[in-house]
Structures are given as C-alpha cells and as structure tokens.
PDB file of N, CA, C and O in Angstrom:
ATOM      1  N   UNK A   1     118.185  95.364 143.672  1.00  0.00           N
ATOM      2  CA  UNK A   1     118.904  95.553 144.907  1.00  0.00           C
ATOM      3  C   UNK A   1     118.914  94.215 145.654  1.00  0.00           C
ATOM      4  O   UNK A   1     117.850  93.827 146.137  1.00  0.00           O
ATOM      5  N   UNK A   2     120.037  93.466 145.793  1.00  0.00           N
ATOM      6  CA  UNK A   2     120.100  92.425 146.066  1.00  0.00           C
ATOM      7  C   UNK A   2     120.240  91.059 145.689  1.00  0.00           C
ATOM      8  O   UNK A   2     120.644  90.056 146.277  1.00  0.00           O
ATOM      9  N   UNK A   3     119.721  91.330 144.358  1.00  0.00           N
ATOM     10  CA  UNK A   3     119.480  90.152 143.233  1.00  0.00           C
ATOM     11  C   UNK A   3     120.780  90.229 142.431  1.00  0.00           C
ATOM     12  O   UNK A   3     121.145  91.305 141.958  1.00  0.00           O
ATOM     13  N   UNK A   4     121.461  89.141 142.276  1.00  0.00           N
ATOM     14  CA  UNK A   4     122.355  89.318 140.919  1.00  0.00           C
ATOM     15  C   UNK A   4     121.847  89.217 139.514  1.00  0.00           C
ATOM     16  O   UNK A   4     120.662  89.064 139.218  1.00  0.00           O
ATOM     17  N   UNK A   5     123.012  89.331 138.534  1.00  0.00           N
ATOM     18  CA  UNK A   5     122.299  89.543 137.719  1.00  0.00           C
ATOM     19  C   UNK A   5     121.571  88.545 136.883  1.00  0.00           C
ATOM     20  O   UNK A   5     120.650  88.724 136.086  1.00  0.00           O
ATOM     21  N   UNK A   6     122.251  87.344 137.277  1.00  0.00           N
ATOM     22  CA  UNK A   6     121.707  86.290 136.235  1.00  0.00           C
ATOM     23  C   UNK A   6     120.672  85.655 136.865  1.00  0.00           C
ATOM     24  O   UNK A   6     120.298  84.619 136.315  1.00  0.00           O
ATOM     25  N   UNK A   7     119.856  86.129 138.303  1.00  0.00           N
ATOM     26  CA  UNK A   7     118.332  86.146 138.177  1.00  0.00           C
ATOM     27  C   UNK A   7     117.261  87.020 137.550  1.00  0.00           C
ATOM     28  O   UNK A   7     116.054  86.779 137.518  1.00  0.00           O
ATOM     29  N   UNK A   8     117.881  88.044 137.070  1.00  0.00           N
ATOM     30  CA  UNK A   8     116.767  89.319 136.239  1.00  0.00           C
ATOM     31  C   UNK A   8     117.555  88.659 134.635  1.00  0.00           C
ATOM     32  O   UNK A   8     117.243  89.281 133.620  1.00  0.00           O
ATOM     33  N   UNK A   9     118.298  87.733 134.507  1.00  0.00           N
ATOM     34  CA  UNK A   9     118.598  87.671 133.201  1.00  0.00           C
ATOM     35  C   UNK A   9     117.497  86.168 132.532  1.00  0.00           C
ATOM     36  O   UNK A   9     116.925  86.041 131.449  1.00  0.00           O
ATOM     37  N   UNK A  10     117.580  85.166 133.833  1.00  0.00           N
ATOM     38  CA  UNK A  10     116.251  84.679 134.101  1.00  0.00           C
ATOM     39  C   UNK A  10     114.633  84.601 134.047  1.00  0.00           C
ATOM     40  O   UNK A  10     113.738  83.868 133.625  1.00  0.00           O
ATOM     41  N   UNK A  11     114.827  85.840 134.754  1.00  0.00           N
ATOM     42  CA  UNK A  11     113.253  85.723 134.557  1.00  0.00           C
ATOM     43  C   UNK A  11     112.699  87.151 133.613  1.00  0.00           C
ATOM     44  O   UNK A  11     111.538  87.510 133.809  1.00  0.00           O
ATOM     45  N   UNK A  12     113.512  87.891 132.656  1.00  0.00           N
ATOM     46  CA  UNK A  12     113.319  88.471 131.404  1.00  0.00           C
ATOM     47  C   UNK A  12     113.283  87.417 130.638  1.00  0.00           C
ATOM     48  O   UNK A  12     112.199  87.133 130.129  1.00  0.00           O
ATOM     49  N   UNK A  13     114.305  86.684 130.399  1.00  0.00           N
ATOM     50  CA  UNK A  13     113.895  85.382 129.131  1.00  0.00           C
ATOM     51  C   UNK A  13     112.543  84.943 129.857  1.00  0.00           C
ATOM     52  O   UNK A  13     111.531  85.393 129.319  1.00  0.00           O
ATOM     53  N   UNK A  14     112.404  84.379 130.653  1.00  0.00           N
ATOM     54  CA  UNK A  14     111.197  83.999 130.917  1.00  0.00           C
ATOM     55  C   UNK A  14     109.532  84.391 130.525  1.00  0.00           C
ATOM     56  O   UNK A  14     108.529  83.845 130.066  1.00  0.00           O
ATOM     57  N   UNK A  15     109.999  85.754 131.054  1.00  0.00           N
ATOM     58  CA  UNK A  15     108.985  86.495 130.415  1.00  0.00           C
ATOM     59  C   UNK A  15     108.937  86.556 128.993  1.00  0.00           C
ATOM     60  O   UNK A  15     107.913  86.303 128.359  1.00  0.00           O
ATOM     61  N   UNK A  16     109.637  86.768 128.661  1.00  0.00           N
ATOM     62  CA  UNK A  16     109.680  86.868 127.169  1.00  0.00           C
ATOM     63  C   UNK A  16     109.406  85.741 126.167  1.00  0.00           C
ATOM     64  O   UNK A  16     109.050  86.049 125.030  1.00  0.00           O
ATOM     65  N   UNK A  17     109.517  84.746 126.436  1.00  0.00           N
ATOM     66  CA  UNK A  17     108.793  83.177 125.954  1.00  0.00           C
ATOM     67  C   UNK A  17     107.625  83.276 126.469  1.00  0.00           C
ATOM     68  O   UNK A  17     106.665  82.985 125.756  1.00  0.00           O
ATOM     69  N   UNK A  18     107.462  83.603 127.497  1.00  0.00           N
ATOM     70  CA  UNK A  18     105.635  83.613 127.893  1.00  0.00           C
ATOM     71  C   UNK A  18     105.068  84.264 127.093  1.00  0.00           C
ATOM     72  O   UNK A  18     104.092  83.862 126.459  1.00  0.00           O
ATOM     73  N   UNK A  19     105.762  85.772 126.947  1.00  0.00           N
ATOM     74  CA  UNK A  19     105.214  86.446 125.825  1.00  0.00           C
ATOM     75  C   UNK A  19     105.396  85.740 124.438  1.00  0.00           C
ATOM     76  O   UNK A  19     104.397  85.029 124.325  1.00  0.00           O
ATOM     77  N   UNK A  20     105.779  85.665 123.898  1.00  0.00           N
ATOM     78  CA  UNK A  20     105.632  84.695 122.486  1.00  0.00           C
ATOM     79  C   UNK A  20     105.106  84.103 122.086  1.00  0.00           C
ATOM     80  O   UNK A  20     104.667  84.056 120.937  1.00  0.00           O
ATOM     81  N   UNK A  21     104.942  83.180 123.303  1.00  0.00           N
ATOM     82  CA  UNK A  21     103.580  81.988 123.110  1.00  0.00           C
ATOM     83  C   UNK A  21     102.259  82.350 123.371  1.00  0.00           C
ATOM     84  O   UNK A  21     101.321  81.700 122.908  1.00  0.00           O
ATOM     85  N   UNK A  22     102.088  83.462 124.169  1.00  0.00           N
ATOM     86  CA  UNK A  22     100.808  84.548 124.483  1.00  0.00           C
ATOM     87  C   UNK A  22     100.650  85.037 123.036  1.00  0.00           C
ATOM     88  O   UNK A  22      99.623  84.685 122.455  1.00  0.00           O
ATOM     89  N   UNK A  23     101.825  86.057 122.165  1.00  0.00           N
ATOM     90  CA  UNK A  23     101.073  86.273 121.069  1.00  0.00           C
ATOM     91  C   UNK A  23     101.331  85.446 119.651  1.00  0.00           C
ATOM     92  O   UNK A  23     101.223  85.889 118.507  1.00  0.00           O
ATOM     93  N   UNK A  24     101.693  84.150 120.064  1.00  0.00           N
ATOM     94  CA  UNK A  24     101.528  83.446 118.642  1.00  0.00           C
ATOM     95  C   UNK A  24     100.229  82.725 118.627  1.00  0.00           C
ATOM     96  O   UNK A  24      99.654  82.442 117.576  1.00  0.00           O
ATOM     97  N   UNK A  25      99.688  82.376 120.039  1.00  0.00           N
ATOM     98  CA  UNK A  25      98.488  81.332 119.957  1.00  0.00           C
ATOM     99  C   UNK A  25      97.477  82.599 119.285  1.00  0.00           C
ATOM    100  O   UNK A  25      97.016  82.259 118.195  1.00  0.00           O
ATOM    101  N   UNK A  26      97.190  83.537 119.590  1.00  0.00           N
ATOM    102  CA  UNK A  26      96.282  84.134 118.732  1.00  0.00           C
ATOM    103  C   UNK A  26      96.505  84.322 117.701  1.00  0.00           C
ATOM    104  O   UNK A  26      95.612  84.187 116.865  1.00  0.00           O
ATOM    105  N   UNK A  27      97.845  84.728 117.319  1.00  0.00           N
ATOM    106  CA  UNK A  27      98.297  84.713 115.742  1.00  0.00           C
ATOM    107  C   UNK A  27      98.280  83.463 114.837  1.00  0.00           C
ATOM    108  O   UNK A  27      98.081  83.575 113.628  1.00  0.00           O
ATOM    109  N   UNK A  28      98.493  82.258 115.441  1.00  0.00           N
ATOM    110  CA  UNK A  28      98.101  81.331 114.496  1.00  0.00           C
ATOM    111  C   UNK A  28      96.867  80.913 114.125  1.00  0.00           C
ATOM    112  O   UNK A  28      96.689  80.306 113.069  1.00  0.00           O
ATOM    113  N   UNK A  29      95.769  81.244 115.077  1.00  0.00           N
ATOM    114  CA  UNK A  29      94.532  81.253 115.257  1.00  0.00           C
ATOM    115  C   UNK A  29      93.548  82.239 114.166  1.00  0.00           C
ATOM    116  O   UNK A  29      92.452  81.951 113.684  1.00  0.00           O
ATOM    117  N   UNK A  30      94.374  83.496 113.981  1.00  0.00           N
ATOM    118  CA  UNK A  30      93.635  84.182 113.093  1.00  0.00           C
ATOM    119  C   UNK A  30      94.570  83.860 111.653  1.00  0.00           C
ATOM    120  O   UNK A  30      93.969  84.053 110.596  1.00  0.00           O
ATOM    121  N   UNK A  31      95.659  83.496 111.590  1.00  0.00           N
ATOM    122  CA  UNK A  31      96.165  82.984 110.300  1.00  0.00           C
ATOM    123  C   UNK A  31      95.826  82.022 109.765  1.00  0.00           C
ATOM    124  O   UNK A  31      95.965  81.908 108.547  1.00  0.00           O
ATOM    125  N   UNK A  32      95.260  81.009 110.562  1.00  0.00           N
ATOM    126  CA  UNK A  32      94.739  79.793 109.961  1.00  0.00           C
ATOM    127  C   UNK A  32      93.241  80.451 109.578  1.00  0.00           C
ATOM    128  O   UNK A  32      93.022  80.147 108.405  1.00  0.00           O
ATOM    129  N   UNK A  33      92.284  81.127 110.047  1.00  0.00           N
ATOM    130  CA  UNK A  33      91.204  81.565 109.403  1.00  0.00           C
ATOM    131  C   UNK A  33      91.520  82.630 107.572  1.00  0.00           C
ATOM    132  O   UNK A  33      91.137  82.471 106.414  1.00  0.00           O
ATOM    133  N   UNK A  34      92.423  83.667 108.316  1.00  0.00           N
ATOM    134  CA  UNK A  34      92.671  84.430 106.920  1.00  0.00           C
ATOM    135  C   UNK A  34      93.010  83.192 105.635  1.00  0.00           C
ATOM    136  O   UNK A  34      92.404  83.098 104.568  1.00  0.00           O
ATOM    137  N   UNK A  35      94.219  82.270 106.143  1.00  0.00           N
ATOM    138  CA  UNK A  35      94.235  81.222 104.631  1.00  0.00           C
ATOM    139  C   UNK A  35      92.982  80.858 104.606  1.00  0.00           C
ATOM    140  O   UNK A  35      92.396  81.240 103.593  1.00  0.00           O
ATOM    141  N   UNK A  36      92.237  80.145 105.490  1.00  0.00           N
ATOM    142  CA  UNK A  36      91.085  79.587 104.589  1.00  0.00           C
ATOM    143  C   UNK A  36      90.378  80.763 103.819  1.00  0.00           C
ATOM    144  O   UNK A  36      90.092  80.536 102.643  1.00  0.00           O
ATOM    145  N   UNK A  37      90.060  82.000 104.350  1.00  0.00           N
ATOM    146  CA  UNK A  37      88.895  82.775 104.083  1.00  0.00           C
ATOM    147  C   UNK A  37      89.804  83.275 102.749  1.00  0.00           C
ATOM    148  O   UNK A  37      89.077  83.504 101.783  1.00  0.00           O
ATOM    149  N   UNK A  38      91.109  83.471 102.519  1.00  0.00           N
ATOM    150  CA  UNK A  38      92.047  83.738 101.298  1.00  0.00           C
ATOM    151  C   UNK A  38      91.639  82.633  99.977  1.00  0.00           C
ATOM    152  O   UNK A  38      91.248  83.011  98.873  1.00  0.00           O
ATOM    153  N   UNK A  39      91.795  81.489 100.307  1.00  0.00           N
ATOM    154  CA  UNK A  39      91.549  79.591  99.626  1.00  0.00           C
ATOM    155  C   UNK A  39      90.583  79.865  99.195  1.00  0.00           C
ATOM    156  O   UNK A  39      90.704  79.946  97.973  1.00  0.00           O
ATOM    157  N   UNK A  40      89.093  80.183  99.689  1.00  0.00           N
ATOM    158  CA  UNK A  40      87.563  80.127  99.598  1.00  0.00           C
ATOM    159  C   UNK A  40      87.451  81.511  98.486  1.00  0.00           C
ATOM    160  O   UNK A  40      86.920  81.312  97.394  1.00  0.00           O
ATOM    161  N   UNK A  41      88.017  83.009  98.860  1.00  0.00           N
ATOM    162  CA  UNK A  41      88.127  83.780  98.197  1.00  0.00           C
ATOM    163  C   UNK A  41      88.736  83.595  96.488  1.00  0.00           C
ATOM    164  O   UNK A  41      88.061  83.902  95.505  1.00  0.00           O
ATOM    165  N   UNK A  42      89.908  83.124  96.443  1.00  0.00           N
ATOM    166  CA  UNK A  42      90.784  83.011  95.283  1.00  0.00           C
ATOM    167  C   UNK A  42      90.484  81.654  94.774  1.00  0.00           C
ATOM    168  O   UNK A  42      91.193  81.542  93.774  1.00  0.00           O
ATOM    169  N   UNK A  43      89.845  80.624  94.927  1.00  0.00           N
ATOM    170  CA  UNK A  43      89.957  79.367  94.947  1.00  0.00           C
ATOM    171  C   UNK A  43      91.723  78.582  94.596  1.00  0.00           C
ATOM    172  O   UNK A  43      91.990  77.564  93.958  1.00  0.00           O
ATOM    173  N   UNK A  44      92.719  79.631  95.368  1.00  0.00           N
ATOM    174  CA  UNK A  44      94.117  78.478  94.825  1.00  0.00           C
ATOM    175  C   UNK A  44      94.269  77.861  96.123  1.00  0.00           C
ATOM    176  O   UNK A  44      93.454  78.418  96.858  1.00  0.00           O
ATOM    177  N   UNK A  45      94.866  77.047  96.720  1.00  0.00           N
ATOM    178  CA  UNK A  45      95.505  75.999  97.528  1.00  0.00           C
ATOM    179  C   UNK A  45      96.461  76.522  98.496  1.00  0.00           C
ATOM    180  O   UNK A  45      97.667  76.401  98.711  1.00  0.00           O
ATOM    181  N   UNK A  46      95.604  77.065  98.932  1.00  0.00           N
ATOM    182  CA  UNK A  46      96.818  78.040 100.338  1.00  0.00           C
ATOM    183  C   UNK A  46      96.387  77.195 101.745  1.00  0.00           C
ATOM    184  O   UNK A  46      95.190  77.191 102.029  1.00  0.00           O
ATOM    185  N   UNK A  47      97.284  76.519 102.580  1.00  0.00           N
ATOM    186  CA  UNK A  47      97.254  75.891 103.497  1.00  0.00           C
ATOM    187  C   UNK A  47      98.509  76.577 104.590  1.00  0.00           C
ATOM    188  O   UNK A  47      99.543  77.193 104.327  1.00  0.00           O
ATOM    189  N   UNK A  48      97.968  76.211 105.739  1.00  0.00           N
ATOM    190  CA  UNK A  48      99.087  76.736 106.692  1.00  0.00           C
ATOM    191  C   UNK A  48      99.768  75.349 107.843  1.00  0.00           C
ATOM    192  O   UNK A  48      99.336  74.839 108.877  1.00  0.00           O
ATOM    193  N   UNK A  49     100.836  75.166 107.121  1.00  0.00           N
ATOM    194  CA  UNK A  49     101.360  73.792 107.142  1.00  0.00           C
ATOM    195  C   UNK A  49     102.065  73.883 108.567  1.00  0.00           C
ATOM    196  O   UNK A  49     102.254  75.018 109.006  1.00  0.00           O
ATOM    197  N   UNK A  50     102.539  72.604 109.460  1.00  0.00           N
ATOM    198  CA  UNK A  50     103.255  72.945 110.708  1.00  0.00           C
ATOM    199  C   UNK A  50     104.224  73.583 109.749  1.00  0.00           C
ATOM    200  O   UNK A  50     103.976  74.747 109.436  1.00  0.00           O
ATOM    201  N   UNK A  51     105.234  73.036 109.258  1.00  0.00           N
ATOM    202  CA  UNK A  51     106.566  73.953 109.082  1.00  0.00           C
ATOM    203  C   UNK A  51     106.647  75.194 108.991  1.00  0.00           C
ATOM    204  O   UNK A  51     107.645  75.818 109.351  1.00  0.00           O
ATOM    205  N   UNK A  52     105.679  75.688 108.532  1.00  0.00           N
ATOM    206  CA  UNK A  52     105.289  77.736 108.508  1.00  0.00           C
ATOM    207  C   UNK A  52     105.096  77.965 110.290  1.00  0.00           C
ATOM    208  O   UNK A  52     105.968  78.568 110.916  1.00  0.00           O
ATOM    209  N   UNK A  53     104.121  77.527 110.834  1.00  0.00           N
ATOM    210  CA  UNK A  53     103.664  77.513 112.304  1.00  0.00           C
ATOM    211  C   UNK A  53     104.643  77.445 113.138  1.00  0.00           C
ATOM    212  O   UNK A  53     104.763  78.012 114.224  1.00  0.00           O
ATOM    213  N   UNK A  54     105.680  76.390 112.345  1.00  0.00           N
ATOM    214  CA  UNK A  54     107.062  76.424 113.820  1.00  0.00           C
ATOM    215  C   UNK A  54     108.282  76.882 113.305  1.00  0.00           C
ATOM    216  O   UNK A  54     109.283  76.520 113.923  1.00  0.00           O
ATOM    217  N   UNK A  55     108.468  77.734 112.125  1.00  0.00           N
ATOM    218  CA  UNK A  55     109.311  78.627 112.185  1.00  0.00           C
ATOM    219  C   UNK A  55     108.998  80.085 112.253  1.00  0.00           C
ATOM    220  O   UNK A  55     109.833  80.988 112.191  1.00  0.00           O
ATOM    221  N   UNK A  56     107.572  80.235 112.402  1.00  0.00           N
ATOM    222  CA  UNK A  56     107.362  81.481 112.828  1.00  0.00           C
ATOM    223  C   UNK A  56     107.171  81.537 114.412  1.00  0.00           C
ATOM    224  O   UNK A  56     107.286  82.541 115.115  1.00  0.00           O
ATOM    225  N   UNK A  57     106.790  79.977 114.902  1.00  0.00           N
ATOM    226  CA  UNK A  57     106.832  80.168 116.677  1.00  0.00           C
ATOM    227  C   UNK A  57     108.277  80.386 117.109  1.00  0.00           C
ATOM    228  O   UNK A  57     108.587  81.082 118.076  1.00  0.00           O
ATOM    229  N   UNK A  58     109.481  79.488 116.016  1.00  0.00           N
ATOM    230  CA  UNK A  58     110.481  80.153 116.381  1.00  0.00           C
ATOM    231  C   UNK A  58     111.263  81.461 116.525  1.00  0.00           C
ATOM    232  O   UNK A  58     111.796  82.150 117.394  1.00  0.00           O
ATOM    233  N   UNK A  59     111.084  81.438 115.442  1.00  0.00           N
ATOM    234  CA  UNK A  59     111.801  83.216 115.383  1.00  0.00           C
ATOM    235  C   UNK A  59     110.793  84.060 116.129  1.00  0.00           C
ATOM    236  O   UNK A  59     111.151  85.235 116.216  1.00  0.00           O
ATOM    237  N   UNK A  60     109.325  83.708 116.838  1.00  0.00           N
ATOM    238  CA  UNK A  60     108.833  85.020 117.693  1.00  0.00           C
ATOM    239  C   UNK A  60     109.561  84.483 118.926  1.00  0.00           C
ATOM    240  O   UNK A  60     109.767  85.463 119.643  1.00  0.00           O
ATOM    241  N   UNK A  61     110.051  83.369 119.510  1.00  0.00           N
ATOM    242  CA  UNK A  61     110.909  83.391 120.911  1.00  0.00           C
ATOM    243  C   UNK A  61     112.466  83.712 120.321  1.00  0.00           C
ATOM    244  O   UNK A  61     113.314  83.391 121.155  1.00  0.00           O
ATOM    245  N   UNK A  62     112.952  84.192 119.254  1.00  0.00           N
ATOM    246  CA  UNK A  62     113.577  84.488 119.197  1.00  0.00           C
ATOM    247  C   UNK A  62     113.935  86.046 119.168  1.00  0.00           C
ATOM    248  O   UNK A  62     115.000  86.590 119.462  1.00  0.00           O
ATOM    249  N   UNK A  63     112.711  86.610 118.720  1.00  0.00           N
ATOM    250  CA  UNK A  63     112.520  88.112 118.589  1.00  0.00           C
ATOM    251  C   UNK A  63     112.681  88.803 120.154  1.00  0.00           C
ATOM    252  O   UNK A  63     113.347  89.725 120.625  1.00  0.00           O
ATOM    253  N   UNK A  64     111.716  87.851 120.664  1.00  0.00           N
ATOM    254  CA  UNK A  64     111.266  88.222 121.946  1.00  0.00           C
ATOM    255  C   UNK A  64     112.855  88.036 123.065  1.00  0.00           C
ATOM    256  O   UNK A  64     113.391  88.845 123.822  1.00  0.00           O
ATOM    257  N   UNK A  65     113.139  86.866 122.770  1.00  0.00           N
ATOM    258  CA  UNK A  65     114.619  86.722 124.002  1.00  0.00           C
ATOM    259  C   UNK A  65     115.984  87.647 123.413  1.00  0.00           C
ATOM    260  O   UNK A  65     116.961  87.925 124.108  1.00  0.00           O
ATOM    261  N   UNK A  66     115.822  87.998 122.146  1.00  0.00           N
ATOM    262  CA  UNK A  66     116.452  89.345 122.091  1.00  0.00           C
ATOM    263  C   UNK A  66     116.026  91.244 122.193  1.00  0.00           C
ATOM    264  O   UNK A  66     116.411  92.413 122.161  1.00  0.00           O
ATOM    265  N   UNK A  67     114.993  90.327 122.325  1.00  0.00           N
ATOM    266  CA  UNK A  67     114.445  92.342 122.961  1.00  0.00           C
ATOM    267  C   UNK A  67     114.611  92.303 124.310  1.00  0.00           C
ATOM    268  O   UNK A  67     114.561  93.403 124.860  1.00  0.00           O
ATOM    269  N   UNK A  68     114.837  91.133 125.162  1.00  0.00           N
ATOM    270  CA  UNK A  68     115.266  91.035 126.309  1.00  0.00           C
ATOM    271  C   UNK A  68     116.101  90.815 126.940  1.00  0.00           C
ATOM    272  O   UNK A  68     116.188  90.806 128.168  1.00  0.00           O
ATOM    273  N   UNK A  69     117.465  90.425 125.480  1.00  0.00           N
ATOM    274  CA  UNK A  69     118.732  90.977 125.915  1.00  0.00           C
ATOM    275  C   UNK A  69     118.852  92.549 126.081  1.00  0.00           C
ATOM    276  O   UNK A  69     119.413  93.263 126.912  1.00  0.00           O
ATOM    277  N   UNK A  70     117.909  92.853 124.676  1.00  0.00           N
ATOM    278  CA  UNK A  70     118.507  94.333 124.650  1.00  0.00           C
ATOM    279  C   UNK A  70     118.228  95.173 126.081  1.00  0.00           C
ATOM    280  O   UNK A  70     118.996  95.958 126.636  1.00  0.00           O
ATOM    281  N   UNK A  71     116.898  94.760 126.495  1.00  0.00           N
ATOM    282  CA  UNK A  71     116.553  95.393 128.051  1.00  0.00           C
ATOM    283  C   UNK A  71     117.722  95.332 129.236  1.00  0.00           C
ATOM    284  O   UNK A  71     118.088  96.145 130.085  1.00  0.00           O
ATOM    285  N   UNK A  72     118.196  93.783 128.837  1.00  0.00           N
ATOM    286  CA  UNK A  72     118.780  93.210 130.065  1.00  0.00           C
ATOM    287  C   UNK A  72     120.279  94.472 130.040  1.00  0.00           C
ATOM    288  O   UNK A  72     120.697  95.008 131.066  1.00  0.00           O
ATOM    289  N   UNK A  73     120.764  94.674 128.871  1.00  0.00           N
ATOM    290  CA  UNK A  73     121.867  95.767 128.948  1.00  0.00           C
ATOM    291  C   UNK A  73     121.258  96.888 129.527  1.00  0.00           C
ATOM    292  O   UNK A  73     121.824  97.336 130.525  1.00  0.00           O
ATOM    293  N   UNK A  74     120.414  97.354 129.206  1.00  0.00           N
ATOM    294  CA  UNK A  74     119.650  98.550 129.773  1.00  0.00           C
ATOM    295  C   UNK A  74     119.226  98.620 130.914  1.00  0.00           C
ATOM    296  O   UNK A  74     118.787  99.636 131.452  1.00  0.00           O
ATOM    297  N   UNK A  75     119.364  97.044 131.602  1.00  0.00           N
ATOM    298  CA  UNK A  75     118.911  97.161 133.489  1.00  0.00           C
ATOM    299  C   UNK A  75     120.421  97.034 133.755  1.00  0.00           C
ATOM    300  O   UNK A  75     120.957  98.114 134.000  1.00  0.00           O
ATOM    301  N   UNK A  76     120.821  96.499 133.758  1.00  0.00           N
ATOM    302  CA  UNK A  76     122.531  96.536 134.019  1.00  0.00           C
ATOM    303  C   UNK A  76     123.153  98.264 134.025  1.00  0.00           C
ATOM    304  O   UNK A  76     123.906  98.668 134.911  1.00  0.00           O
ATOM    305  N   UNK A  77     122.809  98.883 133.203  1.00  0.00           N
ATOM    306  CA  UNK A  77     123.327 100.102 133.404  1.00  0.00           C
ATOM    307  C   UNK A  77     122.659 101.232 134.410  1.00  0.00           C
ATOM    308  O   UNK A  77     123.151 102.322 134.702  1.00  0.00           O
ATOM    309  N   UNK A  78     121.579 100.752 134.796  1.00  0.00           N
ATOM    310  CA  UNK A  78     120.521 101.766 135.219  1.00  0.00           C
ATOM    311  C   UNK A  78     121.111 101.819 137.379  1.00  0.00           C
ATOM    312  O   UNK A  78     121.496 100.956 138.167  1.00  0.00           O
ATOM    313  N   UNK A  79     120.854 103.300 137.473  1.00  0.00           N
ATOM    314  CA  UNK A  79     121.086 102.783 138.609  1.00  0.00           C
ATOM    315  C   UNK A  79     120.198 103.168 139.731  1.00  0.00           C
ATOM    316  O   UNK A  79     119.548 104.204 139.868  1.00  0.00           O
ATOM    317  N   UNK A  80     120.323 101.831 140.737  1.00  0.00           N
ATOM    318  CA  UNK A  80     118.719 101.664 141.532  1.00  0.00           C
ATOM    319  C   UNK A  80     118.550 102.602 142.172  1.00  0.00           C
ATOM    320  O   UNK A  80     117.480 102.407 142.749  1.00  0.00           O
ATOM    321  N   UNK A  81     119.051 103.811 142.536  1.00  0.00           N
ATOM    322  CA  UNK A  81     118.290 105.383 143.043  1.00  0.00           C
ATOM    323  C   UNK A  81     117.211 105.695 142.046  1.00  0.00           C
ATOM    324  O   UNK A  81     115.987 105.811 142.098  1.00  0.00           O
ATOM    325  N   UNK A  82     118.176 105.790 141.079  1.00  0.00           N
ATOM    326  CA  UNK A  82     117.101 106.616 140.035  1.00  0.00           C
ATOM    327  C   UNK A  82     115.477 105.640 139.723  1.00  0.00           C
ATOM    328  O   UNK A  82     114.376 106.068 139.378  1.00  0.00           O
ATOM    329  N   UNK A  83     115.886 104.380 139.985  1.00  0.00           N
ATOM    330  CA  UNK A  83     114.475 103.472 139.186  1.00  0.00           C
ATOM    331  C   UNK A  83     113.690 103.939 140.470  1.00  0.00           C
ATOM    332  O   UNK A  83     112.837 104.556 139.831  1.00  0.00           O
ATOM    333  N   UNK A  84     113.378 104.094 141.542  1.00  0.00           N
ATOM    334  CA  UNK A  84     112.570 104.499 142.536  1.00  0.00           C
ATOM    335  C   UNK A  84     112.479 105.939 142.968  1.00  0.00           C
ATOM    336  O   UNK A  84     111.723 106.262 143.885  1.00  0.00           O
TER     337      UNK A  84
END
C-alpha cells in the first residue's frame, strides 16, 4: 500500500541473493569436507575446484531470483484487504 511495484521487485531479488549466499556458504563448507572425507575413503582424486563452487554459486542466485519472480507475480495479484 503505497509502494510501487518495482520497490517489492527490489527488495525480493534482494532478499533472495542474501538468501543464496546464506545457503551456499554452508554448502560449500560441508562439500569441501564430504570430497575430502569421499578422497580419504576411496583413495581416487576428488577435489572441489573454483569452477564447480562458482557455477553452483551461480545457478543458486539464479534459483533463488526466480522463485522470486515467481512470488513477485503472486504479490502483484494479491489484494491488500485480504493480506491483513
């Protein structure tokens, strides 16, 4: 109420990269342990190289700024009686 739309279109992407980078730092964190503890287990040569690390950081801000298109259609239609 009051806001147009391309400030809630704003700060959903926003959020949504925050979120990404919230759950990739733990995810790369326990992926880099599973390869080693995988390497040490099997003895073959499993490493977790940047190029794996930054196309999976990509496509999670990519996952994420489209689940927040999909919302953003879904606040656009909604109407502000009913959300309160």
């Amino acid at each position: 109420m009051g806001y147009r739309d391309l400030y809630f279109v704003g700060v959903i992407l926003q959020e949504a990269v925050i979120l990404a980078f919230l759950g990739y730092l733990p995810g790369v964190f326990i992926s880099i342990s599973l390869y080693s503890l995988t390497a040490g287990a099997t003895s073959l040569p499993m490493f977790m190289t940047a190029t794996k690390s930054i196309v999976v950081l990509v496509s999670t801000i990519i996952m994420c700024c489209v689940s927040g298109i999909i919302v953003m259609n879904k606040l656009k239609s909604a109407d502000p009686a009913d959300c309160f």
